[in-house]
C-alpha positions as CSV (number, residue, x, y, z in Angstrom):
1,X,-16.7,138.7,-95.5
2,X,-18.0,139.3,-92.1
3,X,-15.6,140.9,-89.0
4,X,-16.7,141.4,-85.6
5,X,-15.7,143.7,-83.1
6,X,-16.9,145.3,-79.5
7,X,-18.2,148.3,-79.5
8,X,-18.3,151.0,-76.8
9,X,-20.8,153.7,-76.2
10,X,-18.2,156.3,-76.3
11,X,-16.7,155.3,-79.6
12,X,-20.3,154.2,-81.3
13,X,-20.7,158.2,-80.1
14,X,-17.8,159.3,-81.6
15,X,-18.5,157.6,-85.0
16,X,-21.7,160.3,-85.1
17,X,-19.7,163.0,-84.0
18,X,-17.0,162.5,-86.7
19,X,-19.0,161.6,-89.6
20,X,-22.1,159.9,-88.5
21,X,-20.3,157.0,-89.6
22,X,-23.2,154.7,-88.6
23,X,-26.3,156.5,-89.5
24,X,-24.4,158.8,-92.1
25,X,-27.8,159.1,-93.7
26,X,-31.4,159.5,-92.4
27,X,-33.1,157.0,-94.7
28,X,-34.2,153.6,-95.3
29,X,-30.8,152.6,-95.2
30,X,-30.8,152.4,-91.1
31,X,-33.2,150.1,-89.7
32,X,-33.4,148.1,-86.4
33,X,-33.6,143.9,-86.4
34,X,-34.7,141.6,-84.1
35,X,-37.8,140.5,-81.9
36,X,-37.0,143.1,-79.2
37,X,-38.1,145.9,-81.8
38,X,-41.4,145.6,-80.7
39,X,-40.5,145.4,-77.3
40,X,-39.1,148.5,-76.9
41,X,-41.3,150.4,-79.3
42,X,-39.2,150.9,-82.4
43,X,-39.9,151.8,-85.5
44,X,-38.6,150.0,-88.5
45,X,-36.7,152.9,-89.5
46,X,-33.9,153.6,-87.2
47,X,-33.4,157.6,-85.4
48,X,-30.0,158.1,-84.7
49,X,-31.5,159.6,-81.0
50,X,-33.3,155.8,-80.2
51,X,-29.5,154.1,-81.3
52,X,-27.7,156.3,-79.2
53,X,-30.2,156.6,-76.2
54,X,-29.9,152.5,-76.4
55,X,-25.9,152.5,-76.6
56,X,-25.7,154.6,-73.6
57,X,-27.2,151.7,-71.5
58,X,-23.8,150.0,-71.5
59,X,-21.4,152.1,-71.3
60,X,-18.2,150.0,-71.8
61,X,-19.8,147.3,-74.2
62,X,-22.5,148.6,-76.3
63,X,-22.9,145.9,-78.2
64,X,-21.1,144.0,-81.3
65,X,-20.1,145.3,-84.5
66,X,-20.9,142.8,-87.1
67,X,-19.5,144.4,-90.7
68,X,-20.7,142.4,-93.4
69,X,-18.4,143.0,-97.0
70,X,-19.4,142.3,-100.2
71,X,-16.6,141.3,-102.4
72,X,-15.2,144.5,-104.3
73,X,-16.5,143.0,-107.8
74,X,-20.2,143.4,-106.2
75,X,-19.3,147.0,-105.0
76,X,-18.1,148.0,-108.4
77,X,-21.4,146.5,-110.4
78,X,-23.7,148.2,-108.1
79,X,-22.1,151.4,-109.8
80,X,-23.0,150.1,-113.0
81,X,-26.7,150.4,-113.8
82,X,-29.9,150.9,-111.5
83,X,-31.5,147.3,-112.0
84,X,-28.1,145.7,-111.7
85,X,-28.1,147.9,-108.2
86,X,-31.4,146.9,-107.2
87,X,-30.5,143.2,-107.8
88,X,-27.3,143.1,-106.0
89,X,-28.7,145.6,-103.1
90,X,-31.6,143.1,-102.7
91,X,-29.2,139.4,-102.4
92,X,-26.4,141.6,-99.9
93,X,-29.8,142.7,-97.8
94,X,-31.1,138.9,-97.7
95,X,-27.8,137.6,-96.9
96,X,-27.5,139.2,-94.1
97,X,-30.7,139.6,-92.9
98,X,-30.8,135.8,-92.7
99,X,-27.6,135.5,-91.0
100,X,-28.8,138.0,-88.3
101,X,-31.7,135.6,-87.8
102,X,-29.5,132.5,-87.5
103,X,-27.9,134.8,-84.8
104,X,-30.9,135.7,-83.0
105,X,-32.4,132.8,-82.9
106,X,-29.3,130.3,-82.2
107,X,-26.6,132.5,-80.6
108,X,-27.6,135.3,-78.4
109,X,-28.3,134.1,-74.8
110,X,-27.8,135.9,-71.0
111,X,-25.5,134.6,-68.4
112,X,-28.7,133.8,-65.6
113,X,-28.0,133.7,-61.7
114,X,-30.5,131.7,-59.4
115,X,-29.5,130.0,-56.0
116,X,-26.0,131.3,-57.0
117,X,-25.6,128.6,-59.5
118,X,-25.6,130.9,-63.0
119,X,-26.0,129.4,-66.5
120,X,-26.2,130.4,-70.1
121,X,-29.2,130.4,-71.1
122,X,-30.6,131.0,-75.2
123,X,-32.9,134.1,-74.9
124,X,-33.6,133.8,-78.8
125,X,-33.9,137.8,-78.9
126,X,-31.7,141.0,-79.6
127,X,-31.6,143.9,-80.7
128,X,-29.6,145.4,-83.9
129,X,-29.4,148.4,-85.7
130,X,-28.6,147.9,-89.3
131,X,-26.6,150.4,-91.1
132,X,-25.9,150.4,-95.3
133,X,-22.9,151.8,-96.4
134,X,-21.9,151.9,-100.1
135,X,-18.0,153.2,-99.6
136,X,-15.0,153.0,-97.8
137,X,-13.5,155.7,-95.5
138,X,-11.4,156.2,-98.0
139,X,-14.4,156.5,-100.5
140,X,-13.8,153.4,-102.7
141,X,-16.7,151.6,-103.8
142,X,-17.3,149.6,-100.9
143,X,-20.6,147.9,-99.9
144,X,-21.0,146.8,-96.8
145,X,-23.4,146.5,-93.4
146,X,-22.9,147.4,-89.8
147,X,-25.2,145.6,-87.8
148,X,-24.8,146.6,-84.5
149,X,-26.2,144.1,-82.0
150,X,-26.8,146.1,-79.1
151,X,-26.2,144.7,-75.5
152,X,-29.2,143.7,-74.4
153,X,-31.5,140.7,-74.5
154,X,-34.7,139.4,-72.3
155,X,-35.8,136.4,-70.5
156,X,-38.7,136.0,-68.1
157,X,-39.4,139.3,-68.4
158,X,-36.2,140.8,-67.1
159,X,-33.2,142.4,-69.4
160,X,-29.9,140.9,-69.3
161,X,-26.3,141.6,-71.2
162,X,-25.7,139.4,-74.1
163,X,-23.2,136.7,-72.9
164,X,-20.1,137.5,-74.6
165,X,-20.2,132.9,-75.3
């Protein structure tokens, strides 16, 4: 199941100063995704100070909260055994890594102004953090992924807000 909501810089803050909802743990569990990784000079592992220095830029819309659910039988078998865990861990992480491609590649564009005619135009590049999170809030088994595309995508060399389209 995938839902989708905006996200602020002041409540993608507050998730870290609640919990660290986001990047609860340092690991290999937070990455970053998408072509603008290397643009900006990010690692593939994601620091909580680089995620928050980036949702700063845009203060009132971050970016987009993409949580991607597994259904509650996979949560439960990923308690079950290690190579059962591995196996469903792997297929969630492909899922929606290829998902966040279609995205990147198909979706995320820039509203463009020249001669005060402005147009959407597909930039074909974002970034995203990528979070792993195996529990609810209310600490059920719960797999499930935050990807947080940030607000922020380039074309001809200049950055632009993702068009909300």
């Amino acid at each position: 199941m995938l839902s989708i909501s905006n996200v602020g810089a002041k409540q993608a803050g507050s998730y870290y100063d609640k919990d660290g909802y986001y990047a609860r743990m340092e690991d290999k569990d937070n990455t970053w995704f998408g072509f603008l990784k290397e643009d900006l000079k990010l690692s593939e592992e994601l620091k909580k100070d680089d995620f928050n220095k980036l949702v700063e830029e845009r203060k009132e819309r971050a970016g987009f909260d993409l949580c991607f659910s597994a259904p509650k039988s996979v949560s439960i078998a990923i308690c079950m055994d290690d190579e059962i865990r591995r196996d469903m861990l792997e297929a969630h992480n492909k899922a929606v890594e290829a998902i966040l491609d279609r995205i990147e590649k198909n979706e995320i564009g820039a509203r463009v102004t020249n001669d005060k005619v402005t147009e959407h135009i597909k930039t074909g590049n974002m970034i995203c953090g990528r979070f792993n999170h195996y529990v609810s809030r209310a600490s059920d088994p719960q797999l499930h992924t935050h990807a947080v595309i940030l607000n922020k995508t380039k074309y001809n060399g200049k950055y632009y807000a993702v068009d909300n389209e």
